[in-house]
C-alpha positions in Angstrom: -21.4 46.5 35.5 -18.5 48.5 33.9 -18.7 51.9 32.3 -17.7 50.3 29.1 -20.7 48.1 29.0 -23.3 50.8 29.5 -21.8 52.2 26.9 -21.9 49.4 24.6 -25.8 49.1 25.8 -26.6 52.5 24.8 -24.7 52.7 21.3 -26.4 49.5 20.2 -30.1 50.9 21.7 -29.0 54.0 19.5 -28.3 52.2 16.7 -31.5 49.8 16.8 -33.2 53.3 16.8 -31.6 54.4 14.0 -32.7 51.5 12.1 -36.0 52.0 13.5 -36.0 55.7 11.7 -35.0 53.9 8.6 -37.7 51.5 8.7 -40.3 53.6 8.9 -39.1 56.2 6.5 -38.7 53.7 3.8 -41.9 52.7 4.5 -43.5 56.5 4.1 -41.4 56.5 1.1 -43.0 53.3 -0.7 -46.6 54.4 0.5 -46.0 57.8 -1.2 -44.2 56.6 -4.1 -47.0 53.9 -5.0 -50.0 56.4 -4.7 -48.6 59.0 -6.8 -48.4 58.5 -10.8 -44.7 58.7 -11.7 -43.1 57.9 -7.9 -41.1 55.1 -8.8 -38.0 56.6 -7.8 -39.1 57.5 -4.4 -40.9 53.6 -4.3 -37.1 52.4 -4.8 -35.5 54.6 -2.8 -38.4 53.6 0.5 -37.6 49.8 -0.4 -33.4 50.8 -0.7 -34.1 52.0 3.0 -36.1 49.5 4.4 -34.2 47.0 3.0 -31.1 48.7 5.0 -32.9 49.1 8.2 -34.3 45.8 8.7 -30.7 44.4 7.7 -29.6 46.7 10.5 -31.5 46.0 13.2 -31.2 42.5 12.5 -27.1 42.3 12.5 -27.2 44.3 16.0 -29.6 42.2 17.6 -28.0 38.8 16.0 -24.6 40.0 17.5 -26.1 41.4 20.5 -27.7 38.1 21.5 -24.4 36.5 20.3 -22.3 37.8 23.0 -24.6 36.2 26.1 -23.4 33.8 28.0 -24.8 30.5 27.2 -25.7 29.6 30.7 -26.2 31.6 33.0 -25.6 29.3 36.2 -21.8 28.8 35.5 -20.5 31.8 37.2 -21.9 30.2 40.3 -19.8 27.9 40.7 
């Protein structure tokens, strides 16, 4: 395994994190934006970031899982 790979492993783990962070953020932000009279703005900004971390997450892992190899018994041939 190269140093360049571990590195790629570890960026995109920091990244899923990242969106992670937004998830849940957004989420705190919609809670406390519904409950109190007159949070709308803080509602739409919670969904903005939710919104942006799930779409996040989602393109790393689709890419992530793009780049396996397909099957994983050809290299012994």
């Amino acid at each position: 395994m190269s140093v360049l790979t571990i590195l790629k492993v570890i960026g995109r783990v920091f990244l899923i994190g990242i969106g992670l962070l937004f998830i849940a953020g957004g989420g705190l932000c919609v809670m406390f934006g519904t409950v109190n009279t007159g949070g709308g703005g803080m509602a739409l900004i919670g969904m903005a970031s939710l919104l942006l971390g799930v779409a996040g997450v989602w393109w790393i892992l689709r890419n992530w899982m793009r780049e396996r190899p397909e099957t994983e018994g050809e290299d012994a041939h």
